[in-house]
C-alpha positions, 0 to 999 in steps of 0.5 A, a space after each residue: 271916307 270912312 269905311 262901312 264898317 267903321 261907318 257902324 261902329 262910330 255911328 253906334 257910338 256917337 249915338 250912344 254918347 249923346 244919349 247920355 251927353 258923355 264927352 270924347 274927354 270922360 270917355 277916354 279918362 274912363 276907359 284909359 284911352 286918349 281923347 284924340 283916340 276915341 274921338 278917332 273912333 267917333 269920326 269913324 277915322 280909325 277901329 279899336 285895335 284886337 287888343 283893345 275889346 276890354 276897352 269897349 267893353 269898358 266903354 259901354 258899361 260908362 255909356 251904361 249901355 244894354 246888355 243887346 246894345 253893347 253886343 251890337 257894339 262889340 260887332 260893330 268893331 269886329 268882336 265876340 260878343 260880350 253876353 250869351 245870345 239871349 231868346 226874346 221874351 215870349 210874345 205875350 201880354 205885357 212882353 213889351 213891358 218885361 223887355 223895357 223893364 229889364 232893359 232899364 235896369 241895365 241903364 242904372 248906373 251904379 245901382 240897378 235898383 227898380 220898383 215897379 209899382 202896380 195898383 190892386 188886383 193886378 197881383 204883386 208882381 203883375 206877371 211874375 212868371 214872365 219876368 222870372 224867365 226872362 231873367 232866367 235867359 239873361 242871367 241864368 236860371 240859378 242866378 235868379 231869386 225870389 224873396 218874399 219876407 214873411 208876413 207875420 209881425 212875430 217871427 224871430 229875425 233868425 226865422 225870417 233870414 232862414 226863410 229867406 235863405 232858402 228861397 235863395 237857396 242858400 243853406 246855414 243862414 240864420 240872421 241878416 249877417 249870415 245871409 249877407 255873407 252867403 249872398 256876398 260870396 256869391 257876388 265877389 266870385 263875379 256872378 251877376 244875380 237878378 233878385 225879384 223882391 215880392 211883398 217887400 213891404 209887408 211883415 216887420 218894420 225893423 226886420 224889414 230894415 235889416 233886409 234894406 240895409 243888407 242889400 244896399 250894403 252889397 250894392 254898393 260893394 258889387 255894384 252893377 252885379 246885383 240887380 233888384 226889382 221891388 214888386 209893390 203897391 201903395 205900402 210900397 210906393 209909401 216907403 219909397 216917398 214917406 219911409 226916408 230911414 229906408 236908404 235902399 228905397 232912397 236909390 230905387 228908381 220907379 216904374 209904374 205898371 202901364 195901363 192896358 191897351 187893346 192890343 195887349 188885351 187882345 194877346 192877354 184873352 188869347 192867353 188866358 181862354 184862346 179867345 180872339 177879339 176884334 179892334 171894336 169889341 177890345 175897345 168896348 172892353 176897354 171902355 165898360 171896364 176902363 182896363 180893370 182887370 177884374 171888371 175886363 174878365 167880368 166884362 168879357 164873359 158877360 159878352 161872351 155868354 149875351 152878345 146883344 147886351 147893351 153898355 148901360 146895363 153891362 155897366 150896371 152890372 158891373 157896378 155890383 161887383 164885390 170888389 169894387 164894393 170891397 174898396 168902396 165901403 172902407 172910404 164911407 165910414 167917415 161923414 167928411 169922407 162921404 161929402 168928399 167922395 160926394 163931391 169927386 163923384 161930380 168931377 171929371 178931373 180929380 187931380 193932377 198925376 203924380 208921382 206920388 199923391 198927397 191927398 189921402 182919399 185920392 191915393 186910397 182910391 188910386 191904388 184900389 185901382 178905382 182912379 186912372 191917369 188920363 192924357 189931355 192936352 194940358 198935362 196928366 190928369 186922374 179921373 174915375 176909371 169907368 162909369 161902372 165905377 163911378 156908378 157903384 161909388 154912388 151906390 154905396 153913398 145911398 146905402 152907407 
């Protein structure tokens, strides 16, 4: 019978080989070991000798395992671990969703390449500060960067490497070959670099181009140490799905930024104002704004300052806020655009959610943030996010 420690380490590992359907043969061939070894290892018949911690190490990048998962498996066989012991990211909003994002990019294998999409008025990215420092307790702060390509559609390509460079800090970088460089020395010295891309999709198209094709050229050189996150919204989302001559977004994966929840609301207004809510009046946050963030905040302080205010004219007042105005007025202009909006307003359920929405008004009004995917026992569907929405397009049909 096998003892308790070899008990752990085969469980762990047999757990983590059938996430990924990954052969006694394939690990072996990969980690330069005999199939009757690992299957040894498996069966929790034998324990990797002390001189073969390499090896398992080898065998967790091949079970494209977490940087947490493959300590625990070093434990587990009675090694060091292989990453510093890491401080959880702050419990605040969303922390499950920076621990999940990092996490998932340690699994992509072998480009740790994620976009992570986001509808209006959440910023670009939501919560930056929050994945900035988790990165920096995993990476190490000089290890980060932030790269945010200029906007403007007349810079020179050596203005726009410049500026990149020294967001990087990196000194005498003046064209895309010489950021390339700088960045690729650091990455053959064997350092691992997080690089949170922002705005991305703005500025120049062949500037832009040149960026990609700098970064998928030291992804494929040093795969597995730089790790990119692409911050973004609807322009995004379009290069990734329209734009094919972007190769870099070719091999991105994506994540879609979640849908509020009253416990992380909850957490969110704690932060923000030091306000505790209950369960009820999170959930009827939730219902007149429909987890908007603007409508949320105007939806709390109009509870806040008239406690006794009922839901019809709470949502009635939402529906005048300017921002919701601001998206609206844009998709009006057309005579075929309002008989369609017309016609959407009289529907409960607009369209399947997918990934990526081919019908232009849908997406317009997805990505302003006026849309939600909903759950239902026949799939995911899109829907208007709350009545206060829904209202105010109505509004803007009678004065267009």
């Amino acid at each position: 019978m096998p003892s308790p420690s070899n008990q752990r380490f085969s469980q762990l590992l047999s757990a983590h080989m059938r996430r990924i359907r990954a052969s006694a043969g394939s690990v072996a061939t990969e980690i330069g070991m005999s199939r009757e070894s690992v299957n040894n290892w498996r069966n929790g018949d034998a324990m990797p000798s002390g001189k073969h911690r390499d090896r398992v190490v080898a065998c967790a990048t091949y079970l494209r395992l977490t940087e947490a998962e493959t300590n625990a498996l070093l434990d587990a066989a009675g090694f060091d671990p292989e990453y510093p012991a890491q401080q959880a990211v702050a419990e605040g909003p969303f922390a499950a969703t920076v621990r999940e994002t990092f996490e998932r990019m340690d699994r992509l294998m072998p480009y740790p390449i994620l976009m992570l999409l986001s509808q209006a008025h959440w910023g670009q990215p939501p919560f930056r500060d929050a994945f900035i420092a988790e990165a920096a307790r995993r990476f190490g702060a000089t290890s980060v960067l932030h790269l945010q390509p200029p906007y403007s559609l007349a810079v020179e390509p050596a203005e726009y490497f410049r500026a990149i460079g020294e967001q990087c800090g990196l000194a005498d970088v003046d064209s895309d070959h010489a950021f390339e460089a700088a960045l690729r020395r650091r990455l053959a010295g064997g350092e691992r670099v997080f690089c949170l891309v922002s705005r991305f999709e703005q500025g120049d198209p062949a500037l832009r181009e040149m960026l990609a094709g700098v970064l998928r050229s030291l992804s494929e050189t040093h795969s597995g140490r730089l790790h990119l996150l692409l911050c973004g919204g609807e322009a995004l989302a379009d290069l990734k799905y329209q734009g094919g001559e972007l190769s870099l977004l070719n091999i991105a994966d994506v994540q879609v930024w979640p849908e509020m929840d009253a416990a992380t609301l909850r957490a969110l207004l704690r932060q923000e104002s030091g306000d505790a809510i209950d369960d009820a009046t999170a959930s009827r946050l939730l219902r007149l704004s429909g987890g908007h963030p603007a409508l949320l905040d105007a939806a709390q302080r109009m509870l806040r300052s008239e406690p006794g205010i009922d839901d019809a004219t709470a949502t009635a007042r939402l529906a005048e806020h300017a921002l919701l105005w601001q998206a609206l007025l844009p998709l009006v202009e057309r005579d075929e655009d309002r008989t369609r909006l017309q016609s959407l307003l009289d529907t409960d359920r607009l369209g399947r959610a997918r990934p990526y929405l081919i019908d232009p008004l849908l997406r317009r009004l997805y990505w302003s943030n006026l849309l939600a995917p909903r759950d239902e026992a026949d799939g995911r569907w899109l829907a208007w996010r709350c009545e206060a929405v829904r209202l105010a397009a109505r509004s803007v049909l009678v004065d267009a």
